[in-house]
C-alpha positions in Angstrom: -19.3 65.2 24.3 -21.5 68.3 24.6 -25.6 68.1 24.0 -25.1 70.0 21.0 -23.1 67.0 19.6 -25.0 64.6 21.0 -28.3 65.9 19.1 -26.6 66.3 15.9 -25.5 62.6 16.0 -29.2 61.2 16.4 -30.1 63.3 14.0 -28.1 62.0 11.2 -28.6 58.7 12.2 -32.2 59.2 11.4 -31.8 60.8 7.8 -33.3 58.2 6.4 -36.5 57.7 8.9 -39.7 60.3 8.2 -39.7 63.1 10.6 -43.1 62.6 11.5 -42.7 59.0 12.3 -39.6 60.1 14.2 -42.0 62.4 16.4 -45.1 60.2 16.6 -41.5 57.6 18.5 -39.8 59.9 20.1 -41.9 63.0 20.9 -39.5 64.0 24.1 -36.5 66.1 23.4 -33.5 63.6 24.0 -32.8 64.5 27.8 -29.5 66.4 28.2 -27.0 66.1 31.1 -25.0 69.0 32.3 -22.3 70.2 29.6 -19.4 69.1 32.5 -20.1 65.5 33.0 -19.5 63.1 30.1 -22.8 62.1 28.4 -23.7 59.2 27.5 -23.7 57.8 23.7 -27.0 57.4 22.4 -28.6 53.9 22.3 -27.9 53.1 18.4 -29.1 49.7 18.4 -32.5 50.6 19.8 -32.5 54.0 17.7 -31.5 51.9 14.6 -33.3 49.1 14.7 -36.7 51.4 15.3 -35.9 53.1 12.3 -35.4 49.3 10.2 -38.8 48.2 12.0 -40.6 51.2 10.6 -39.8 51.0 7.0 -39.9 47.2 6.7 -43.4 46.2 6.2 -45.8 44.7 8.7 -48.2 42.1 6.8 -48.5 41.7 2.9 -51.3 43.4 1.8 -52.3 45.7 4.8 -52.0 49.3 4.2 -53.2 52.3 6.8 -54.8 55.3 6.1 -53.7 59.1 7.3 -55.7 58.7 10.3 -54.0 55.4 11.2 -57.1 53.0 10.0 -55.8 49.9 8.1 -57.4 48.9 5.0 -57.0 46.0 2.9 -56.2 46.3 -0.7 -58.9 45.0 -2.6 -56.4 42.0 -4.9 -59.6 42.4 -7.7 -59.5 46.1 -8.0 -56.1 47.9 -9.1 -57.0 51.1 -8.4 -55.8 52.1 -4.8 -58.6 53.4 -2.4 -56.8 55.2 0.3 -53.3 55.9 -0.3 -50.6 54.1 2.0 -48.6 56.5 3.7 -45.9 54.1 4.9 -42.3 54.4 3.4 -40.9 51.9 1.4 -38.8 49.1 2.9 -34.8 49.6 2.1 -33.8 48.5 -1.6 -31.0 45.9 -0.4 -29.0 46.8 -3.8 -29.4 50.7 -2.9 -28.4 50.0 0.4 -25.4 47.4 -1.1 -24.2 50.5 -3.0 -24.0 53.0 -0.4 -22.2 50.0 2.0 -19.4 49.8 -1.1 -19.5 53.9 -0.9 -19.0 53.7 2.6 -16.3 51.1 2.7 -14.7 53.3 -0.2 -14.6 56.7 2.6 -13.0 54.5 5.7 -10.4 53.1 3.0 -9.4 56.8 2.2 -9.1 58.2 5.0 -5.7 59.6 5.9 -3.9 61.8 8.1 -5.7 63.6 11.4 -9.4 62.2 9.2 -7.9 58.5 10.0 -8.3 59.8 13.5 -11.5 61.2 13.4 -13.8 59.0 11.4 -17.3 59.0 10.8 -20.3 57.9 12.2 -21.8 55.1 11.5 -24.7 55.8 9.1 -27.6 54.0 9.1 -27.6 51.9 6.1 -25.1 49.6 8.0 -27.4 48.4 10.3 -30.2 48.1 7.6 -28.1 46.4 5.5 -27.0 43.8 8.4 -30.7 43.1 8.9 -31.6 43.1 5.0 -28.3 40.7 4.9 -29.9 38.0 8.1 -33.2 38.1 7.2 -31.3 36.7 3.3 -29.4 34.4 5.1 -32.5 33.0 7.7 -34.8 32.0 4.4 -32.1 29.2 3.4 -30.7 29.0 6.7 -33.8 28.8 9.0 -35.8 26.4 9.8 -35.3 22.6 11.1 -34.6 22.1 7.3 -32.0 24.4 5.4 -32.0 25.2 1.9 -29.0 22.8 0.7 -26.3 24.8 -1.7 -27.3 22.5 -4.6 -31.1 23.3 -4.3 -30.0 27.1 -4.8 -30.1 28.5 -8.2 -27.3 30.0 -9.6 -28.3 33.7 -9.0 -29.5 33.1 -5.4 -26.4 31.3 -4.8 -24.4 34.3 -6.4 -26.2 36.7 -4.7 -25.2 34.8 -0.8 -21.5 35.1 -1.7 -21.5 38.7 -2.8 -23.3 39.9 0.1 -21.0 37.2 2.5 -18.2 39.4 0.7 -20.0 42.9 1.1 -20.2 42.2 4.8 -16.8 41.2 5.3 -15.5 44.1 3.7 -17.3 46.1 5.7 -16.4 44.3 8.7 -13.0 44.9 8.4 -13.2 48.4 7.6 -14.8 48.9 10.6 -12.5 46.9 12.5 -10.1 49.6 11.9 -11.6 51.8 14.2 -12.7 49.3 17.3 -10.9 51.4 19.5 -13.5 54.0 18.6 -16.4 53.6 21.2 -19.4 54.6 18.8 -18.1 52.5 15.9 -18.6 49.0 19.0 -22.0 48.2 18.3 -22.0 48.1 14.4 -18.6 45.7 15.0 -20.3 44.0 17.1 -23.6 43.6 14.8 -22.4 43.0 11.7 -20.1 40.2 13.2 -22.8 38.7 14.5 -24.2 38.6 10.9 -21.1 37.6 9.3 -20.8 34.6 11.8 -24.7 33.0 11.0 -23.2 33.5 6.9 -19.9 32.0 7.7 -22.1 28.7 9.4 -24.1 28.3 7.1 -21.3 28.2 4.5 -19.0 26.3 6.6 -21.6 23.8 6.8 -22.8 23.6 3.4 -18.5 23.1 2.1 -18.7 20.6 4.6 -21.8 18.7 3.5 -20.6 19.3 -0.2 -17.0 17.7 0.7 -18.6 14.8 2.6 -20.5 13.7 -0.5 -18.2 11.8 -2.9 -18.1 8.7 -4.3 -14.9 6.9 -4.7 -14.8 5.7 -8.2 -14.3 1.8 -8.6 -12.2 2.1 -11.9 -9.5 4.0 -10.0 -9.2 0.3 -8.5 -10.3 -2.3 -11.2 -9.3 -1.1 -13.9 -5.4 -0.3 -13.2 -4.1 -4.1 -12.0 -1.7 -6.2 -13.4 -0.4 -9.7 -12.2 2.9 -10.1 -10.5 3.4 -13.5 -9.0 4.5 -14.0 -5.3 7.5 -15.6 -4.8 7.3 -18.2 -2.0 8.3 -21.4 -1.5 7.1 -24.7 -0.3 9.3 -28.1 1.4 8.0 -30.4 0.1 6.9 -29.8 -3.7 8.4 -28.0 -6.1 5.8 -27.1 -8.9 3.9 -25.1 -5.5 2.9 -21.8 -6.7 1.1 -19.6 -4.4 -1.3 -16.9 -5.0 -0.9 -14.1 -7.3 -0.6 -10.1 -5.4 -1.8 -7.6 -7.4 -0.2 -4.2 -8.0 -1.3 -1.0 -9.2 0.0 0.2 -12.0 1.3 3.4 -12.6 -1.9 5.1 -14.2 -3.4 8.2 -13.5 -7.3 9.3 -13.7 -8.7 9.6 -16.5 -10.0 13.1 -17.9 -13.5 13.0 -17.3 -12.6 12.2 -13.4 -9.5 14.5 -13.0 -10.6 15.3 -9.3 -11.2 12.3 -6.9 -14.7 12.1 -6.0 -16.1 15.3 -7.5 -17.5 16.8 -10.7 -15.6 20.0 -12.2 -18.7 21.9 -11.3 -18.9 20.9 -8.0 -14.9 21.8 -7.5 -15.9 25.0 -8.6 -18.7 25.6 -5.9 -15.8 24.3 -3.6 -13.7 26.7 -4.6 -16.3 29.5 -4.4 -17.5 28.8 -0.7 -13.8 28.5 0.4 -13.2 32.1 -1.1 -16.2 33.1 0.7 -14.8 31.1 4.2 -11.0 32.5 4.0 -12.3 35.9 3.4 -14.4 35.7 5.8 -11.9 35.0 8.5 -13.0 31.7 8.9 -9.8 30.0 7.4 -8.9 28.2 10.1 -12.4 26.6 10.4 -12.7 25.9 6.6 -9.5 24.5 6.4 -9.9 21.8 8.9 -13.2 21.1 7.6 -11.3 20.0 4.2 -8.9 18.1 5.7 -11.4 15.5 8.0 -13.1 15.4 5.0 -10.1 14.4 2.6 -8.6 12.2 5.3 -11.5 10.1 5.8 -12.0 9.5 2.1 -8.3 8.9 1.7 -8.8 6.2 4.7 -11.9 4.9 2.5 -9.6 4.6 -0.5 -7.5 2.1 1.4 -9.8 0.6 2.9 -11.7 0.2 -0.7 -8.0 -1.2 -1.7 -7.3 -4.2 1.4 -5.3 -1.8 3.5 -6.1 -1.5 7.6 -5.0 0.4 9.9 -2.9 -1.4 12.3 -0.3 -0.4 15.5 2.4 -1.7 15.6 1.4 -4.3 18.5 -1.1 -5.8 16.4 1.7 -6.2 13.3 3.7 -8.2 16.1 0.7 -10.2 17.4 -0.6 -11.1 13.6 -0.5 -14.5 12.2 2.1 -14.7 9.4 -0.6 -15.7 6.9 -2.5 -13.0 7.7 0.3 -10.6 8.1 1.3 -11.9 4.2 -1.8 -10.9 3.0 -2.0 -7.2 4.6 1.6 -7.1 3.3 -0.3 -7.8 -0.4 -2.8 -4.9 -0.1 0.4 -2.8 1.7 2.2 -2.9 -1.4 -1.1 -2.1 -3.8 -2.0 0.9 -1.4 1.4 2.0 -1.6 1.9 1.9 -4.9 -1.9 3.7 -5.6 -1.5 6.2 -3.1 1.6 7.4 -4.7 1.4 7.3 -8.5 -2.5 7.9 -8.1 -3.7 9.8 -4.9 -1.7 11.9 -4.4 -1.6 13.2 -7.7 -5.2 13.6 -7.8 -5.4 14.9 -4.2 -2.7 17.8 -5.2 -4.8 18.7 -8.4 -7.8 18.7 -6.0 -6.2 21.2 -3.1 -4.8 23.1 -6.6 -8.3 23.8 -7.5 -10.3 24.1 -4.2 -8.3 26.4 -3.1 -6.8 28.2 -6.2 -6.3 31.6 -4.7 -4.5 30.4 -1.9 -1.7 28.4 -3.2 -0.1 28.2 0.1 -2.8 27.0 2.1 -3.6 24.7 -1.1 0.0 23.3 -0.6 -0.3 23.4 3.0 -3.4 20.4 3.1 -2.2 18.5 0.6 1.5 18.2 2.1 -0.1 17.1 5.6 -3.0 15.2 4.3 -0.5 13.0 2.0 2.1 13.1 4.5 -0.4 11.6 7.0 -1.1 8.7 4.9 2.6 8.2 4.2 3.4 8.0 7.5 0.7 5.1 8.1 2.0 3.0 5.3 5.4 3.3 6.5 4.8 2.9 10.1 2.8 -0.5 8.8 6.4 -1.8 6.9 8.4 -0.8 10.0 6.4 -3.2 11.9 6.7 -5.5 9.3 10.2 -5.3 9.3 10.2 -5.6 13.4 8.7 -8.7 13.6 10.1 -12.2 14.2 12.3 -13.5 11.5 11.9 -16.2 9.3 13.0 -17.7 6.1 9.4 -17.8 4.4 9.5 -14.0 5.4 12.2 -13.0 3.2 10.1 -12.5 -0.6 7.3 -10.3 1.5 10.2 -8.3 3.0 12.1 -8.1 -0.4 8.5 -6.7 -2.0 8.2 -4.1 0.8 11.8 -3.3 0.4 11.6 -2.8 -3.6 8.6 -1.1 -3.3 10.4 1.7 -1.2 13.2 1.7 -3.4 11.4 2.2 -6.4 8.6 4.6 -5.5 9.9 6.9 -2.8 12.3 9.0 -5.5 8.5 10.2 -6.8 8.8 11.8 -3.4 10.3 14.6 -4.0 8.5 15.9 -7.1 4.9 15.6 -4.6 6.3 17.1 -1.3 8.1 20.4 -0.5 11.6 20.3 0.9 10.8 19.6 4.3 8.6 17.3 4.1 10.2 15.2 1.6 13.4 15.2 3.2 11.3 13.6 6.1 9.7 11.1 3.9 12.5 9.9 3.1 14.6 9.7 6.1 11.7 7.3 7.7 11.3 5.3 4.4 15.7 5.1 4.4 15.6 3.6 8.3 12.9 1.0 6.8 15.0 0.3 4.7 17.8 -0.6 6.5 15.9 -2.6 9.2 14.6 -4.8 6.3 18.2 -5.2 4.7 19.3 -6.0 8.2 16.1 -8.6 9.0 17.2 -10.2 5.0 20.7 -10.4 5.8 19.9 -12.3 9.3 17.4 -14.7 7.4 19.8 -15.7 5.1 22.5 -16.4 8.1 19.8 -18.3 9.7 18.9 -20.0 7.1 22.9 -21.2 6.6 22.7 -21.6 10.3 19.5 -24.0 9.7 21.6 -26.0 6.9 23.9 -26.6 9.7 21.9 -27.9 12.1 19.8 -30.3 10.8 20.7 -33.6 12.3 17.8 -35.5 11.1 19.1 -39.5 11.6 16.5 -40.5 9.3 17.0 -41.7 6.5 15.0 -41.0 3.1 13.1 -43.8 2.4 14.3 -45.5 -0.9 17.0 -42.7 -1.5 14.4 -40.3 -3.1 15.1 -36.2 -2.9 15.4 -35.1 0.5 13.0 -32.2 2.2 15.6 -30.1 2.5 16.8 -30.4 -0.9 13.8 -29.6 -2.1 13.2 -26.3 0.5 16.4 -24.9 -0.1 16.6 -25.0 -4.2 13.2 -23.8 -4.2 14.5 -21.3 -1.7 17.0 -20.4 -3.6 15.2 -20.5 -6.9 13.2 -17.4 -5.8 15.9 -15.6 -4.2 18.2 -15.7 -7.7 14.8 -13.5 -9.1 15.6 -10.9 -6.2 19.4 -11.2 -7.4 19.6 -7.8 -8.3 17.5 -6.3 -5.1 19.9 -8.7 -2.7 22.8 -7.7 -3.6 22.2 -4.0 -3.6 21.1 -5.2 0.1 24.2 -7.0 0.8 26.4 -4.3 -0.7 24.6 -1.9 1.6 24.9 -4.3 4.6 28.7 -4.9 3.6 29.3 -0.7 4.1 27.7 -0.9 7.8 29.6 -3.5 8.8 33.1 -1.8 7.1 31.5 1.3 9.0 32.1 -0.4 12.2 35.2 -1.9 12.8 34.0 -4.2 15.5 31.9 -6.5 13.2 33.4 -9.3 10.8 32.0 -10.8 7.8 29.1 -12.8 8.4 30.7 -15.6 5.5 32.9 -17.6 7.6 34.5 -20.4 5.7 36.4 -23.0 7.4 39.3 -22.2 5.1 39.6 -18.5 4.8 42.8 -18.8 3.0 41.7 -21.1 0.7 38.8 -19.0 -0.7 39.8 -15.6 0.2 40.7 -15.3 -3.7 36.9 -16.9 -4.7 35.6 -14.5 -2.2 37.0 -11.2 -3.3 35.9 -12.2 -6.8 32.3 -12.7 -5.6 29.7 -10.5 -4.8 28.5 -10.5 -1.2 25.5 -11.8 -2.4 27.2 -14.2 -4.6 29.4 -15.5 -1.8 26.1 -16.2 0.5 24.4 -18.3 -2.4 27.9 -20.3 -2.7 28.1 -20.9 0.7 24.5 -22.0 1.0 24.9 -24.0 -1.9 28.6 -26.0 0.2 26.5 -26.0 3.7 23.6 -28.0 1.7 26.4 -30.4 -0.4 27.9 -31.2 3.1 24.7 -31.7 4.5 23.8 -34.2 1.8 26.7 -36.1 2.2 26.4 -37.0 5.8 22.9 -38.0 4.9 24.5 -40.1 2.5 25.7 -41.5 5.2 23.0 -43.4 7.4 22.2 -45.3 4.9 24.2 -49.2 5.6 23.7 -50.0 1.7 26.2 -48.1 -0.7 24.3 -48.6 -3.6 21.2 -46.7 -1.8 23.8 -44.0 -0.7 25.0 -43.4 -4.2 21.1 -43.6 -5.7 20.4 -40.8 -2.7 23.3 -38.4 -4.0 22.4 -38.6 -7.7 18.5 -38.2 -6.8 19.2 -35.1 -4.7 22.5 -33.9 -7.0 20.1 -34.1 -10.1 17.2 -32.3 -8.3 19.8 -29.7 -7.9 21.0 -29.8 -11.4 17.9 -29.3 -12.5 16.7 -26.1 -10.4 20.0 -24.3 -11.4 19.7 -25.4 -15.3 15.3 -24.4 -15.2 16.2 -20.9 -13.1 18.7 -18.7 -15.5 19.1 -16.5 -12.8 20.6 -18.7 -10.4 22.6 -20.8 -13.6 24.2 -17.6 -14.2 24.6 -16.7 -10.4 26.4 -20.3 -9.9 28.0 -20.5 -13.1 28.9 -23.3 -15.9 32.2 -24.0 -13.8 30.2 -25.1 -11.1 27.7 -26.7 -12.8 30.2 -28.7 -14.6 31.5 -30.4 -11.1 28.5 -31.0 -10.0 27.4 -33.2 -13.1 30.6 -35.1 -12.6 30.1 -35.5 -9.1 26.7 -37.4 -10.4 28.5 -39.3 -12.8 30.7 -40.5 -9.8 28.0 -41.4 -8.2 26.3 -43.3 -10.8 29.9 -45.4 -11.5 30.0 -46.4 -8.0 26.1 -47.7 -7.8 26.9 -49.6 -10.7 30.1 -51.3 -9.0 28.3 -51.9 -6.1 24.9 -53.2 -7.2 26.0 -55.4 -10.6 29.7 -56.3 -10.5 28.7 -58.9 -8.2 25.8 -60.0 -10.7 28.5 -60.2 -13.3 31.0 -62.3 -11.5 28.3 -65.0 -12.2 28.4 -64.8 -15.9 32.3 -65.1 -15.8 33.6 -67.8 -18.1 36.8 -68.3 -15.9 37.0 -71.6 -14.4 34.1 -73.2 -16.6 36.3 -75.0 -18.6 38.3 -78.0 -17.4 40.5 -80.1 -19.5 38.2 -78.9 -22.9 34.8 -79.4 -21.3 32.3 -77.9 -19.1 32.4 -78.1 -15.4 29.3 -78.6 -14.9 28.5 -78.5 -11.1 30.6 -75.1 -10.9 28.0 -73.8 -13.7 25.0 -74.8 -12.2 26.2 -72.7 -9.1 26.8 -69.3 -11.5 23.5 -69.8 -12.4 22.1 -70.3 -8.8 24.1 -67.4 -7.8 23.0 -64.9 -10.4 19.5 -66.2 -9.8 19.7 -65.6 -6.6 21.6 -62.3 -6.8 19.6 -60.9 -9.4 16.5 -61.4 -7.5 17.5 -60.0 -4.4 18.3 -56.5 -6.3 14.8 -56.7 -8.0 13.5 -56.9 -4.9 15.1 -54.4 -3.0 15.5 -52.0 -5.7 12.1 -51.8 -7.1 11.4 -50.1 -4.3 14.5 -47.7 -4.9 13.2 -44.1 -5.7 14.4 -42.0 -8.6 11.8 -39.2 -9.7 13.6 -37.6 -12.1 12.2 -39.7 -15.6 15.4 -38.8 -17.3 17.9 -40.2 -14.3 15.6 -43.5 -14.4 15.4 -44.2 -17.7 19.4 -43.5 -18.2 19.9 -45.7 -14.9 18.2 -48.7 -16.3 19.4 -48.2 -20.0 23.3 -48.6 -18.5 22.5 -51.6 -16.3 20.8 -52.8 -19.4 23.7 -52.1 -21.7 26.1 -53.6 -18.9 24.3 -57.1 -17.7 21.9 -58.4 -20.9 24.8 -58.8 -23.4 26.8 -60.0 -21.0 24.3 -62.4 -20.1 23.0 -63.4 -23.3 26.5 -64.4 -24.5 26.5 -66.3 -21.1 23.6 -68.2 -21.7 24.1 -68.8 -25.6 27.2 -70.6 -24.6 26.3 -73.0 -21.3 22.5 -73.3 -21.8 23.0 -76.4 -23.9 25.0 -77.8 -21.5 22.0 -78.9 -19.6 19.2 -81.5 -20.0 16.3 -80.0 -21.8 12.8 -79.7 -19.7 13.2 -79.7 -16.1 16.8 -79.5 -15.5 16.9 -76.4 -18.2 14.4 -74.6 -16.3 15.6 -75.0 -13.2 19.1 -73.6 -13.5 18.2 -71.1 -16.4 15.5 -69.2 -14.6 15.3 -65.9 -17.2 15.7 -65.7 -20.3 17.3 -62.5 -21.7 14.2 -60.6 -22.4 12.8 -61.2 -18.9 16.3 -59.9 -17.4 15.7 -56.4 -19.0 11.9 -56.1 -18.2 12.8 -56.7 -14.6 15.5 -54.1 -14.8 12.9 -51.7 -16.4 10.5 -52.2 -12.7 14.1 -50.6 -11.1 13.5 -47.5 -8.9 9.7 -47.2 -9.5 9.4 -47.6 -5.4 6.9 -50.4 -5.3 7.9 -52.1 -2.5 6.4 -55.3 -1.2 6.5 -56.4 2.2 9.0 -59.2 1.4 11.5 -57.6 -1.1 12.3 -54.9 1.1 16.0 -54.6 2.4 16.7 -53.3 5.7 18.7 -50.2 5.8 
C-alpha cells in the first residue's frame, strides 16, 4: 500500500468529523514510510473511536465558546448567549439507515467488486457504540432492566437493532480474510455478544418463571379401583389409584405455564438468539428450562425419579404406591404434556420448525425414557403373586397408550419408543406367566397338617378365589399375554407347555378347546379341588370332613356365581359339577351324623307278642338322648358362614329327625309312668329337638362339648 493510498483511506474515514477538530487532534501529517516497504494500516479503532468521542457530548448542559471557554446555559433564559460550536452527536436512526445502505452495497457486490470491497466507513463503528451504550442502560449496572419492565417500543427497538447488528455482522464476515475489514468484525462482535447475553439471559429468566397449573392435575381424575387381594377376608378392598383421564388444557391455558403474550416475547427473543448465531446457546437454555418443569410436573403428580437399584431395594408397599403415581404420570404425560409441550416448541420457536421439532422430540423422549426405565425395573424385580394386578396395570397402560406414540414422535424416535416399551412388555408377560406357575406351584405345595378348626373355609380357599376373582377382570389382558407367551415358547422348540396335566391324553381335547389362559384358570381351579380334598382328609370325623368340603365348595360357588367374568370363564358345565359335588357332600354328613340318631326312633323290635317291650324302649330313648346330645355338643361348634348353607343344613336335619321323632314319641310316650319316670326317659320334647338343631354350626364351642379331631 503506497502513502498516497494510505492518506486517502484516513481521510474518508473522517468524512464525518470537522476538519478543524481533525487538525486541532492530529496536526502532524500521518508519517509515511518508504513507497517499497509495506506500510502499515492505520490504527482505525483509535482514529474511530476519537472521531465518536468528539461528537458525542461531554456533560448535559455545558457548552464552549470559539475560544474554547465553557459556558453554562442559563435553564431560565432560552435565548442562547454564546453559540456552541460542537457538532451534534450521531442520530442512531440516521446512522441505522446508512448501516441498512451499507449492508445493501456488500450484498451486491459481484464479480472482481466481490474482490475488492470497500472500506469500512465510519458509521459502523458509531453505530456499534450508539448500539452498547443502548444495550449498557438496561444491561448495566448490579441490577438490569428485566424484559417485562421494558415498554413495548424500548423493547422493539433492542431487537431491531440486535437484528441490524447481526446483519451487519455477517456481511462483514464475508470479507474476514480482508485485513482492514478485522477490527470492525472484531468490534461489532464484541457488541453483538453483550446483546446476545443480555437476551439469552432475559429468555432464560422469562422461561424459568412459570407456574404449573393445579387444574391440569385436579381437575382431570377419575376412580379406577385396584385390584388386590387379601387371605384371609373376602369383602378386603384396597385403596383406590387414580388415573388421568384423557383431557387436554383448556383454551385459556393452551401453553403449559405461560400466557399467549409471554409465548410471544418467547418467540421474539429466540428470533433474536438464532439470528444472532446464538442457537446453540438458546436452545439449550429452552430445554433445562422445560425439562425441569417437566420433572416438576411429575413430581407435582407422585412420580420420583428412581435407578433401577432403588426399584429392586423398595419395599413392595412402597414400590405399589410409585407404581400408582407411575401409571397417573404416564398416562398425563402422554395424553396431556406432551401435547401441550409440542404446541409450546410450535410457538416458541415458530420460524424454526425443525429446531421446534428437534426439543420437543428429545425433551419428551427424555421423559419417556424415565417412565419406562421405572416399569422395567418394575418388571425386574422379585416375583410374587400380590405383584401380578400392579404388573397387569403397567402392562395395560403400555398397551393402550403407546400407539399415541406415533402421532407425537417422528419416525425415529417413535420406532424407538416403542421398541423399549415392546421389551417391557414382554418381561412383564414373562414375570405374569411365571406368577401364575408359581402360584399353581404354591397350590401344590401346601402341606399344611392342620386342620381348620370346626370345618370353616380354608385360608387358601379364600386367597385363591379372591385371586382369581381379580384375575377373571384382567381376562381379556391375560390372555392376549398368554397368547403372546404361547408364540415364544412355539418360537423355540426347546420349551414345552407350562400346563402339565397328569393325564395329557385325557385332556388334550379340553385343552385344545381352551384358551391358554383358560387352561391356567382350569388347572388352578383342579390343583385347589385336590388340595381341598386331602385337607378333607386330617380331619378323623367324617361328618366334619364332609361340613369342610361343602363350606369351602360353597365359598367357591359363590365367588364364581358373584364374578361374571370368571362364571363365564369356568362355565355352567362346570359349575353344574361342582354343586353336585356339594350335594354329595351334604348326603354323606347327613348319613354320618343322624342315621345313627334315627336307629333310636326305629319301631322294630318294640313290639313283642302285641305289647311294648319296655326295657328295650327305655334304652332308644337313652340312646337318642345320649346321641343327640353329643352332636349338639360337638356340632355347635361346627362352622358354616355361608347363612344360606346353614339355614338349608338345619332345615334338612330338621325335616329328617322332628317328624320322625314326633311320631316316635306320640306312640311310646304313654307307655311310661307320668312324672318322674316320663321325664326321665323322654328328655325333649319335639320343639326343643329343633331349637337345638337351629344352635348347629354357629361355632360356640364350650370347653366340654368339644370333640377331638
Amino acid at each position: 500500500m503506497d502513502a498516497e493510498k494510505v492518506t486517502q483511506t484516513s481521510e474518508t474515514k473522517s468524512h464525518d468529523i470537522n476538519p478543524s477538530d481533525k487538525q486541532q487532534e492530529n496536526p502532524d501529517p500521518l508519517p509515511l514510510k518508504d513507497d517499497t516497504e509495506n506500510p502499515s494500516p492505520p490504527d482505525e479503532s483509535q482514529s474511530a473511536e476519537a472521531e465518536i468521542v468528539q461528537q458525542l457530548p461531554t456533560d448535559d448542559g455545558v457548552k464552549t465558546t470559539d475560544d474554547g471557554h465553557v459556558q453554562e446555559d442559563d435553564p431560565n433564559n432560552d435565548e442562547v448567549k454564546v453559540e456552541d460550536s460542537s457538532p451534534l452527536p450521531p442520530d442512531l436512526g440516521k446512522v441505522s439507515e446508512e448501516i441498512d445502505q451499507f449492508i445493501s452495497d456488500l450484498s451486491n457486490l459481484k464479480g472482481e467488486n466481490e474482490s475488492k470491497p470497500p472500506d469500512v466507513p465510519v458509521f459502523v463503528e458509531q453505530f456499534a457504540v450508539l448500539v452498547e451504550a443502548k444495550i449498557e442502560e438496561y444491561d448495566g449496572g448490579d441490577a438490569p432492566i428485566k424484559w417485562s419492565q421494558l415498554s413495548q417500543e424500548d423493547a422493539m427497538s433492542i431487537l431491531e437493532f440486535v437484528d441490524r447488528i447481526s446483519k451487519l455482522l455477517n456481511s462483514l464476515c464475508q470479507f474476514s480474510s480482508e485485513y482492514k475489514y478485522a477490527y470492525s468484525i472484531s468490534r461489532v462482535d464484541g457488541v453483538l455478544q453483550r446483546a446476545m447475553s443480555y437476551i439469552e439471559e432475559e429468555f432464560k429468566s422469562i422461561l424459568y418463571d412459570y407456574k404449573i397449573p393445579d387444574s391440569d392435575f385436579n381437575s382431570d381424575t377419575s376412580a379406577k379401583p385396584n385390584k388386590e387381594t387379601n387371605s384371609s377376608s373376602d369383602t378386603n378392598q384396597d385403596s383406590e389409584q387414580s388415573s388421568v383421564a384423557e383431557s387436554a388444557p383448556s383454551e385459556d391455558n393452551k401453553f403449559p405455564g405461560y400466557t399467549e403474550e409471554i409465548v410471544t416475547t418467547m418467540n421474539k427473543l429466540s428470533k433474536a438468539l438464532i439470528a444472532g448465531g446464538y442457537e446453540v446457546e438458546c436452545c439449550q437454555v429452552y430445554f433445562l428450562a422445560r425439562r425441569k418443569a417437566l420433572e416438576e410436573s411429575l413430581h407435582k403428580l407422585g412420580f420420583e425419579k428412581h435407578s433401577i437399584d432403588d426399584v429392586q431395594k423398595m419395599h413392595w408397599d412402597s414400590l405399589e404406591r410409585e407404581i400408582t403415581a407411575w401409571i397417573i404420570a404416564f398416562k398425563h404425560c402422554t395424553n396431556v404434556l406432551h401435547s401441550s409441550e409440542r404446541k409450546l416448541a410450535d410457538a416458541v420457536f415458530a420460524d424454526q420448525p425443525s429446531i421446534s421439532e428437534k426439543i420437543f422430540s428429545n425433551l419428551s423422549r427424555g421423559m419417556m425414557i424415565q417412565l419406562l426405565n421405572f416399569a422395567e425395573a418394575v418388571a425386574m424385580t422379585k416375583r410374587a403373586a400380590e405383584k401380578l394386578f400392579k404388573f397387569l396395570d403397567i402392562y395395560e397402560t403400555l398397551r393402550d397408550l403407546l400407539p399415541l406414540v406415533d402421532k407425537m414422535f417422528i419416525v425415529s424416535y417413535a420406532d424407538e419408543l416403542k421398541a423399549e416399551a415392546t421389551l417391557t412388555r414382554s418381561r412383564l408377560g414373562e414375570s405374569m406367566v411365571s406368577i401364575f406357575a408359581e402360584l399353581e406351584n404354591s397350590i401344590q405345595a401346601d402341606s399344611n397338617k392342620t386342620p381348620v378348626p370346626g370345618g370353616a373355609v380354608h385360608p387358601l380357599t379364600r386367597y385363591i378365589m379372591n385371586y382369581l376373582k381379580y384375575v377373571a377382570e384382567y381376562r381379556d389382558t391375560l390372555e392376549q399375554v398368554f397368547r403372546e407367551h404361547q408364540m415364544i415358547e412355539r418360537a423355540d422348540s426347546t420349551t414345552g407347555s407350562d400346563f402339565d396335566c397328569q393325564n395329557p391324553q385325557a385332556q388334550s381335547e379340553t385343552l385344545n378347546k381352551l384358551s391358554p389362559f383358560e387352561a391356567h384358570m382350569m388347572k388352578v381351579m383342579d390343583l385347589l379341588d385336590a388340595n381341598l380334598e386331602a385337607k378333607s382328609r386330617l380331619y378323623k370325623d367324617t361328618s366334619l370332613s364332609s361340613i369342610f368340603m361343602m363350606n369351602n365348595g360353597r365359598y367357591i360357588l359363590q365367588k364364581i356365581k358373584g364374578s361374571p367374568e370368571i362364571n363365564g370363564l369356568m362355565g355352567d358345565q362346570w359349575y353344574r359339577k361342582r354343586s353336585s359335588d356339594l350335594r354329595q357332600y351334604h348326603k354323606t354328613y347327613q348319613r354320618e351324623t343322624w342315621s345313627k340318631l334315627l336307629q333310636c326312633l326305629n319301631h322294630e323290635g318294640l313290639n313283642v307278642n302285641g305289647k311294648v317291650n319296655k326295657p328295650i324302649l327305655k334304652e332308644r330313648f337313652k340312646s337318642f338322648n345320649a346321641l343327640f346330645d353329643e352332636i349338639h355338643k360337638t356340632q355347635s361348634s361346627w362352622v358354616i358362614s355361608d347363612e344360606q348353607l346353614q339355614s338349608e343344613l338345619r332345615v334338612s336335619i330338621s325335616n329328617m329327625v322332628i317328624p320322625a321323632y314326633r311320631s316316635f314319641l306320640g306312640r311310646f310316650s304313654q307307655t311310661f309312668t307320668p312324672g318322674r319316670q316320663t321325664e326321665k326317659y323322654v328328655k325333649y320334647q319335639a320343639e326343643e329337638i329343633e331349637t337345638h338343631i337351629d344352635e348347629l354350626f354357629d361355632g360356640n364351642a364350650t370347653p366340654w362339648g368339644r370333640k377331638k379331631l
